[in-house]
N, CA, C and O atoms as a GROMACS GRO file, in nm:
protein
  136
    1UNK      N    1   8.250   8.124  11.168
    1UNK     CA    2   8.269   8.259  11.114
    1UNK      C    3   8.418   8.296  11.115
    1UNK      O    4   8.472   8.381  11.044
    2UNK      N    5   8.468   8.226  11.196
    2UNK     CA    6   8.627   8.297  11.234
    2UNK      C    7   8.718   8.222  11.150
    2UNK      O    8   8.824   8.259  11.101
    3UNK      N    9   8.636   8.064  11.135
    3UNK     CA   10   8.715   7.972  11.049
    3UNK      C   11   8.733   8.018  10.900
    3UNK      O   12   8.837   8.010  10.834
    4UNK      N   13   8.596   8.072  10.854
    4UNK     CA   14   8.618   8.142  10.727
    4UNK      C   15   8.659   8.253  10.680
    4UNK      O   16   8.697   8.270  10.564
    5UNK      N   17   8.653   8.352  10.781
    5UNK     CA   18   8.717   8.480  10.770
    5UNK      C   19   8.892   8.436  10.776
    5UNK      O   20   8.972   8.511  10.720
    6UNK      N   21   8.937   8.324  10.838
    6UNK     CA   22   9.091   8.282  10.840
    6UNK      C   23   9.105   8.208  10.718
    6UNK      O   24   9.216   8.222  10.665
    7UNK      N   25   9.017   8.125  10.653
    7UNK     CA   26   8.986   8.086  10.502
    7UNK      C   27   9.076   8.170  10.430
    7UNK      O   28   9.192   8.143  10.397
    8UNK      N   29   8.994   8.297  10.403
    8UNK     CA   30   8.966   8.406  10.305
    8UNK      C   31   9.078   8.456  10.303
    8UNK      O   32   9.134   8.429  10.196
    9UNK      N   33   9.152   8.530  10.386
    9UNK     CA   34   9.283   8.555  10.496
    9UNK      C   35   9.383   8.454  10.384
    9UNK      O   36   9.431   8.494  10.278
   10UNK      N   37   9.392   8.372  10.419
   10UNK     CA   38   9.462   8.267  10.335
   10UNK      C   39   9.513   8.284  10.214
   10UNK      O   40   9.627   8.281  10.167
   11UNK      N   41   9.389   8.305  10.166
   11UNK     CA   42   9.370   8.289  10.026
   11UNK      C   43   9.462   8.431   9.969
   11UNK      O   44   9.544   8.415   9.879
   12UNK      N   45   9.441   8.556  10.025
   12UNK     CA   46   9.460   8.642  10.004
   12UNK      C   47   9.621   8.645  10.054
   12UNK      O   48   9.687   8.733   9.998
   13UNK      N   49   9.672   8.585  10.122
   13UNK     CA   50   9.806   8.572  10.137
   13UNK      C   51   9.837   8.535  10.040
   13UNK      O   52   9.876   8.614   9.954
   14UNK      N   53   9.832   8.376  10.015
   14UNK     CA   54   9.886   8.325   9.930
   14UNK      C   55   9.873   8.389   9.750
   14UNK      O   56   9.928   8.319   9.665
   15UNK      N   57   9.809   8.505   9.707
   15UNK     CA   58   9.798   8.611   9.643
   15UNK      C   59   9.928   8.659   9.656
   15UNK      O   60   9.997   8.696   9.562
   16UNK      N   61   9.969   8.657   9.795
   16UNK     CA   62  10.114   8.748   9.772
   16UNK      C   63  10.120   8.905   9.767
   16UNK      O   64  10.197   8.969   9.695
   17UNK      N   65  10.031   8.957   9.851
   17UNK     CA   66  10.037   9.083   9.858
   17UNK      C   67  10.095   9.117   9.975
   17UNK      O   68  10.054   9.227  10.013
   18UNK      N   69  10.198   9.052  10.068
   18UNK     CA   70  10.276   9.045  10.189
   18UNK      C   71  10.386   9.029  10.097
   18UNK      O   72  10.396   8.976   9.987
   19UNK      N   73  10.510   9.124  10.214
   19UNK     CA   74  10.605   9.102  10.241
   19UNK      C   75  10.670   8.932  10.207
   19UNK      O   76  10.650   8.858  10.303
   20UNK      N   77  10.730   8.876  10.108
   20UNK     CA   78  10.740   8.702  10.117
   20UNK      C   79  10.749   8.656  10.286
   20UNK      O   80  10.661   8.582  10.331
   21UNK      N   81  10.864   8.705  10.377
   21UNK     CA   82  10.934   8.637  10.473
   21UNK      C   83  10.846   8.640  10.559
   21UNK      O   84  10.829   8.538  10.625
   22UNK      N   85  10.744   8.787  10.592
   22UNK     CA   86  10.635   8.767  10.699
   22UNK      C   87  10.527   8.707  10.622
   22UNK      O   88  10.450   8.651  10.700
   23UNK      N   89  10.488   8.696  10.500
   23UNK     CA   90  10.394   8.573  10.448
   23UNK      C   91  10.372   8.455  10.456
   23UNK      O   92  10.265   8.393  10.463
   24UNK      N   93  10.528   8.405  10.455
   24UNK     CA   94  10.543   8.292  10.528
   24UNK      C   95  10.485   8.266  10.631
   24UNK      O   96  10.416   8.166  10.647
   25UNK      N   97  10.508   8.367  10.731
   25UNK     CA   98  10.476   8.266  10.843
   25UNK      C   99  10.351   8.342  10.904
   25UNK      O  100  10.334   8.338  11.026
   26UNK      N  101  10.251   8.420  10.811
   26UNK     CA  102  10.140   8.401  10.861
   26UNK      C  103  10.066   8.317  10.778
   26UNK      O  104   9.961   8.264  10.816
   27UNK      N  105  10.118   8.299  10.658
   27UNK     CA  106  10.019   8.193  10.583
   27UNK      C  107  10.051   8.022  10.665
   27UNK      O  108   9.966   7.935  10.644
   28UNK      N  109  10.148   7.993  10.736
   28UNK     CA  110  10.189   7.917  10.831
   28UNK      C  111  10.071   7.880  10.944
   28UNK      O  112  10.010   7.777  10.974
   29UNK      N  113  10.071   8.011  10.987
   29UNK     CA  114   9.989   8.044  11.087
   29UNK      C  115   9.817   8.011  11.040
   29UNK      O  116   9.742   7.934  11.100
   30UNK      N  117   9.784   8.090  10.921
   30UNK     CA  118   9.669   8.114  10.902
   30UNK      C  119   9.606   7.971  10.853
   30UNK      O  120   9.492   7.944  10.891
   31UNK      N  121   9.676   7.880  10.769
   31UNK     CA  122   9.635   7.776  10.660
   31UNK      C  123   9.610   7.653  10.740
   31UNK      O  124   9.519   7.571  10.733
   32UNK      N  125   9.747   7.662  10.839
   32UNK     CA  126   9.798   7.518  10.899
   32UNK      C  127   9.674   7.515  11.037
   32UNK      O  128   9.623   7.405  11.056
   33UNK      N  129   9.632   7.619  11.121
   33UNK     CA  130   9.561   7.611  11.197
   33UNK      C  131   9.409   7.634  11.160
   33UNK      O  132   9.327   7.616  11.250
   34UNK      N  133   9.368   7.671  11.042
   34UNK     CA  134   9.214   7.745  11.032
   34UNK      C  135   9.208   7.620  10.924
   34UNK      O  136   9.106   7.599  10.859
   0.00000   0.00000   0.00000
């Protein structure tokens, strides 16, 4: 459940509705570990 809710998370980063510089590094966070 947590794996896909960090999925989704992802996805929606990489959308680009963040800040670029803190996008980075939660899509870092979110992609590279989930």
């Amino acid at each position: 459940m947590l794996k896909e809710r960090s999925r989704s998370t992802c996805k929606i980063l990489k959308n680009g509705q963040y800040n670029p510089t803190r996008r980075i590094l939660i899509i870092l966070f979110y992609c590279d570990f989930f």
